[in-house]
Residue frames relative to the residue before (quaternion, step in Angstrom):
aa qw qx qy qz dx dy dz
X 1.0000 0.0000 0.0000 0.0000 0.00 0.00 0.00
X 0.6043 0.5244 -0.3734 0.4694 3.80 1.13 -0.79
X 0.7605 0.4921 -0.2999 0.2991 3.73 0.92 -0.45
X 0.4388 0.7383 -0.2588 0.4420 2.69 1.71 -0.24
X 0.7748 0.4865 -0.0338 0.4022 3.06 1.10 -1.81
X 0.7297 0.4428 -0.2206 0.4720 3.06 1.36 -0.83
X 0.5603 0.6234 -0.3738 0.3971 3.57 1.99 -0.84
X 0.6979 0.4928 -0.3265 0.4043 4.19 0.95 -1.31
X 0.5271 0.6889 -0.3242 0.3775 3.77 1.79 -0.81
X 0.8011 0.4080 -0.1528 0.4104 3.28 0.36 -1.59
X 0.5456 0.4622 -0.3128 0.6252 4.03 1.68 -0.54
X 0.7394 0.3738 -0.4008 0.3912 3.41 -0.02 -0.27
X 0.7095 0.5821 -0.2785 0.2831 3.77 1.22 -0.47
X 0.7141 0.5274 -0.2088 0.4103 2.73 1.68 -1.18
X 0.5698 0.5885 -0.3409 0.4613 3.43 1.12 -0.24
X 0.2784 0.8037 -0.3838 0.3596 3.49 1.98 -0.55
X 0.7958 0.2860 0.1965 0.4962 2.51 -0.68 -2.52
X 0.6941 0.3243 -0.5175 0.3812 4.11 0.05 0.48
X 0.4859 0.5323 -0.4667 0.5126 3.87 1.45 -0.71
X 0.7273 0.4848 -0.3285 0.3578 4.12 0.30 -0.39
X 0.5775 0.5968 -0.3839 0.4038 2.93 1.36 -1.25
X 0.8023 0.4695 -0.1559 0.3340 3.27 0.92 -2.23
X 0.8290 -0.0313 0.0762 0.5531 3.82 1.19 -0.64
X 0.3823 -0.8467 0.3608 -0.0821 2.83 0.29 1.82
X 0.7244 0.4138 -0.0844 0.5448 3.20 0.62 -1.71
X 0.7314 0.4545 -0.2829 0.4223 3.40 0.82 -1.39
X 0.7027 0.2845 -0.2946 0.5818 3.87 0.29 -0.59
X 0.4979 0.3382 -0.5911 0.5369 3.99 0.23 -0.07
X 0.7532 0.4139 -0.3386 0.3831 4.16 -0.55 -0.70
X 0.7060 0.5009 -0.2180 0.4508 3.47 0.97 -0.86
X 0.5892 0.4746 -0.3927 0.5229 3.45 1.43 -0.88
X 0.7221 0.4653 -0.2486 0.4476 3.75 0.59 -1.74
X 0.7056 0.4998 -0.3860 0.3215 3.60 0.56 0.31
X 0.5976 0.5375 -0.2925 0.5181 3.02 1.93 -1.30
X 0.5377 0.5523 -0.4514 0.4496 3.71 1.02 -0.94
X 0.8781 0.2538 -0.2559 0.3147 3.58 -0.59 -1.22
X 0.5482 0.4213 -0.5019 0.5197 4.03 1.07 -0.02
X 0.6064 0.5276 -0.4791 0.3527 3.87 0.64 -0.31
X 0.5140 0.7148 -0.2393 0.4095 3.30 1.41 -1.72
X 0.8835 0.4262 -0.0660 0.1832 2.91 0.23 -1.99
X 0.2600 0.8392 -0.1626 0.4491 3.12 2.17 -0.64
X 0.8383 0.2639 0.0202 0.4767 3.09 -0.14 -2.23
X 0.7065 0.4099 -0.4529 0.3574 3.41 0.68 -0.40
């Protein structure tokens, strides 16, 4: 059960903290846009 837990933990982080490292600006603008035209749509 610890491998489990520790295998979905440690893949899901690094990809975290290198998409920021590598393009900040571009995925912070790209996330906060896709969120609020998706958001903004449905409401």
């Amino acid at each position: 059960m610890p491998l489990q837990y520790t295998a979905p933990n440690p893949k899901i982080e690094p990809p975290n903290p290198k998409n920021t490292n590598q393009n900040p600006k571009k995925p912070s603008h790209s996330s906060l846009a896709s969120i609020k035209i998706q958001t903004i749509p449905p409401i």
